[in-house]
N, C-alpha and C positions, 0 to 999 in steps of 0.2 A: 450534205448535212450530217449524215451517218460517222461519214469517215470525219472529222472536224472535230466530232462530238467527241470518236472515239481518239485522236488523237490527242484533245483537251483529258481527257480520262489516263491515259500513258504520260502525260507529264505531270498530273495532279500527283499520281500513283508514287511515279518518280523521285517525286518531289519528296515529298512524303516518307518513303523509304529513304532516301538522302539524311532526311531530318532525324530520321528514328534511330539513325545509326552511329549521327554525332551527338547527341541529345544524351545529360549524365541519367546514371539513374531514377533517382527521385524525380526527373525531370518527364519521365518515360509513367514512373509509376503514378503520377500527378495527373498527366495526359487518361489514362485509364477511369483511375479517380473520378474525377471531372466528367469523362465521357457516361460512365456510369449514372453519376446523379444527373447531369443532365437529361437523361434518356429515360431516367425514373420519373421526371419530374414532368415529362412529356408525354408518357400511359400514364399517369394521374390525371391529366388534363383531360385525354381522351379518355380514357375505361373508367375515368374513378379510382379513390383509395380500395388499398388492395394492400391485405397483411406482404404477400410476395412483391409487392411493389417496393413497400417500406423496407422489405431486407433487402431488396437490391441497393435501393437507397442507401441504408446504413455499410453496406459491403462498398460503397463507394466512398462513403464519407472516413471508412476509416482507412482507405488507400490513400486517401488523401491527408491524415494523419499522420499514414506512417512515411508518405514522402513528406510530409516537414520535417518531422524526428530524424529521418535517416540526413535531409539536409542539415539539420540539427546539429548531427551528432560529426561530422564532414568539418564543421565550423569549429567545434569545440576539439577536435583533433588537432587543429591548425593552431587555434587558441593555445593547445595541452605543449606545442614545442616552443613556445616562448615561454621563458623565466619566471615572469610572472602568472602567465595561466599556470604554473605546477603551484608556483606556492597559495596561488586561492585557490585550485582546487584542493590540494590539501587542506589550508585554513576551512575549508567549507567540507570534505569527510570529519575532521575533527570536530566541529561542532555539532554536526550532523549526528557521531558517535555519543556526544556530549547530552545533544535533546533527547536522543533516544533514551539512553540509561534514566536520564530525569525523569520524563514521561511514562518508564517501564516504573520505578516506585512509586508514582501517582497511582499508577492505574493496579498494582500489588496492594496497593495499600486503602485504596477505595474496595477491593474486591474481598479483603480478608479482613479489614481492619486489625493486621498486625504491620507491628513496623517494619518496613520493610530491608530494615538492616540485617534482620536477624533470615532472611529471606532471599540472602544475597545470588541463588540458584534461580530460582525463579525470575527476576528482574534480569539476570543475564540473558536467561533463555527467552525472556521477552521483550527484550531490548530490538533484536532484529526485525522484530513483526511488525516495533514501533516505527522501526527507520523506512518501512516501505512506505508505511501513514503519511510522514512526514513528507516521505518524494515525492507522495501524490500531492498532497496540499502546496509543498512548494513547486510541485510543477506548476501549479493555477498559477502561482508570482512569476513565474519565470516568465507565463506566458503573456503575460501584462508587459514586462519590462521589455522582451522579444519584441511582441508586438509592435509597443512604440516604438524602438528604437529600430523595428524595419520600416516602419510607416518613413519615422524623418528619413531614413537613409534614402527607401524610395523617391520622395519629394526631392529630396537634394540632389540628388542624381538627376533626377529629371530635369530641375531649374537649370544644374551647370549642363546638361547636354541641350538645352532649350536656348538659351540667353547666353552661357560662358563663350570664352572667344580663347583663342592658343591654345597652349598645353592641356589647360584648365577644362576644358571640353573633351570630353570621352565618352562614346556612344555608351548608353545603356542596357544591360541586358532584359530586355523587358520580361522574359523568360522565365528570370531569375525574382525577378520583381512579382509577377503571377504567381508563381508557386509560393513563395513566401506569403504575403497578404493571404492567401485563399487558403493556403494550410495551416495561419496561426487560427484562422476563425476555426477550421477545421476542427482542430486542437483544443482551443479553448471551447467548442461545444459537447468535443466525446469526453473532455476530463471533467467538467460541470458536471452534466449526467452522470459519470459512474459517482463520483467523488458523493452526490446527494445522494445517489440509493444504496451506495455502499457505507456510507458513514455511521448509520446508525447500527446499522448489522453487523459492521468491524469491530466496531467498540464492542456490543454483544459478542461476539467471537475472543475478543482479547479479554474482555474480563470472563468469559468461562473459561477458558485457556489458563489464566492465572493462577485461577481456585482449584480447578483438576489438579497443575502441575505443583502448587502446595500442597494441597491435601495429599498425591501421591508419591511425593519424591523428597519435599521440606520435612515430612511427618515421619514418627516411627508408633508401628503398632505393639500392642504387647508391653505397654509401660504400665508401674505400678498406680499413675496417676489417672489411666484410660479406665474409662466401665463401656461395655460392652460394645466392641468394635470400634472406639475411637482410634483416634490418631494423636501421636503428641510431639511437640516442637518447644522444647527447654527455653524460655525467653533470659529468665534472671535465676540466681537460686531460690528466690521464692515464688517464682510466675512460669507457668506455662500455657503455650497455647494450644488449644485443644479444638479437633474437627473430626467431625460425625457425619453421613450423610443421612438423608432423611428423605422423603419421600416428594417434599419440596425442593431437594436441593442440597448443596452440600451446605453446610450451616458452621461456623468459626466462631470460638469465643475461648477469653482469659480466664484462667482457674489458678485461684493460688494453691501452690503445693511447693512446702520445700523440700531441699535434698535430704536432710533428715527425716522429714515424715517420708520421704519417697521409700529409703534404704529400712522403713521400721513394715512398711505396707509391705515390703516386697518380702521380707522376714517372716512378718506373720502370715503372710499367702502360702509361704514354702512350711512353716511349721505346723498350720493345721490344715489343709490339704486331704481331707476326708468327704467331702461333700461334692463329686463328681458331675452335680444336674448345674443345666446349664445357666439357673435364677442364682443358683447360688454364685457362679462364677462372674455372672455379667451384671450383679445389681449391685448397685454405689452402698456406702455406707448409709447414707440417709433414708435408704429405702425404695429411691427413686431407679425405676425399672427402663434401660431404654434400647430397646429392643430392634432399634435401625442397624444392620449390616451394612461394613463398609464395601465402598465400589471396585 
């Protein structure tokens, strides 16, 4: 019985080893995957949820993620040397370049309410942050369109190896079929999850990013139309736009000032120039004192 057992044990082994050697990679990293959450899902049953459970879990489910991506990315290679996959991939960077810049003056323009033409730095600089948003979200479609269109292939595959007869009959890779189905769900559950709890925290991320990178880089200090620490951004000859921080926050707003009254402010600062304290330097003509240092 001994010896039987252990001989069933040397060809399972065998076997096994055989498999793992011709077996692609995602096929290998899927197999882990799989065994992972299976296994987690197994001390749950018996010990209970267990924070150490769940990251076992989650460490499996994104091996299993990233063997679809990787077969993914295998498929769109194959895709990328026909004619056509270069010029939709192309068409599809260019648009992609196209939402982004669009998306980056929304979100400039929601954050400063200035227009954001005159803010053409900022919208570049934040155009790329937008292009990752956009990957993510349209990963989620991709993962729809993927999905079905591996479901029919599976099923068809199956029917012609089931019922086809001649040429038209060609074994199945069931293999291939597994790792697919089970790393689109994969896929479409870890992009769901980050995409909600990062969505709302990105957007906060990209509109402070905005107003920082205006208020520090769109702005100049030391203009005749600034009172005390402002910042200023020439919109027309008679508009500028003007930002302060404050204790709230960096804070944006339009002040008319034209180039002549600028070039007579900046005159009378340099000819009487006797009053060294710092109330006299930093308070507006109306009287109004504002005392926020910029960041």
């Amino acid at each position: 019985m001994e010896v039987a057992t252990s001989s069933l044990r040397s060809k399972l082994s065998a076997s096994f080893r055989a498999w793992w050697e011709t077996a692609s990679r995602p096929l290998r990293i899927f197999t882990v995957g799989g065994s992972t959450v299976g296994v987690s899902v197994l001390l749950i049953q018996v010990s209970g949820p267990d924070r150490l459970i769940f990251g076992l879990m989650a460490a499996g489910g994104i091996l299993l993620t990233a063997a679809f991506l990787l077969d993914l990315y295998h498929a769109a290679l194959r895709a990328w040397e026909w004619p056509l996959g270069k010029i939709v991939g192309t068409l599809g960077a260019t648009m992609v370049v196209a939402v982004s810049m669009a998306l980056a003056s929304v979100t400039v323009k929601e954050a400063t309410g200035i227009d954001p033409e005159h803010l053409s730095y900022a919208v570049t600089f934040l155009a790329p942050l937008m292009a990752g948003f956009l990957l993510t979200a349209g990963t989620m479609l991709v993962v729809v369109g993927v999905f079905v269109w591996f479901v029919i292939e599976s099923v068809w595959g199956v029917l012609r190896w089931r019922f086809g007869s001649g040429t038209d009959a060609k074994p199945v890779n069931t293999d291939k079929v597994l790792i697919r189905l089970v790393g689109v769900f994969a896929l479409a559950l870890t992009t769901a999850v980050i995409f909600d709890i990062g969505q709302h925290s990105y957007n906060g991320v990209l509109t402070t990013t905005a107003r920082r990178f205006t208020y520090h880089f769109e702005m100049y200090p030391n203009d005749a139309c600034a009172f005390g620490g402002e910042r200023v951004r020439r919109l027309t000859d008679d508009m500028v736009a003007v930002g302060r921080s404050t204790d709230q926050g960096l804070v944006f707003e339009q002040r008319p000032c034209a180039l002549g009254e600028t070039a007579q402010a900046t005159l009378g600062r340099e000819s009487v120039g006797t009053d060294p304290s710092p109330e006299a330097a930093t308070s507006p003509p109306d009287g109004r004192v504002d005392g926020d240092e910029a960041l």
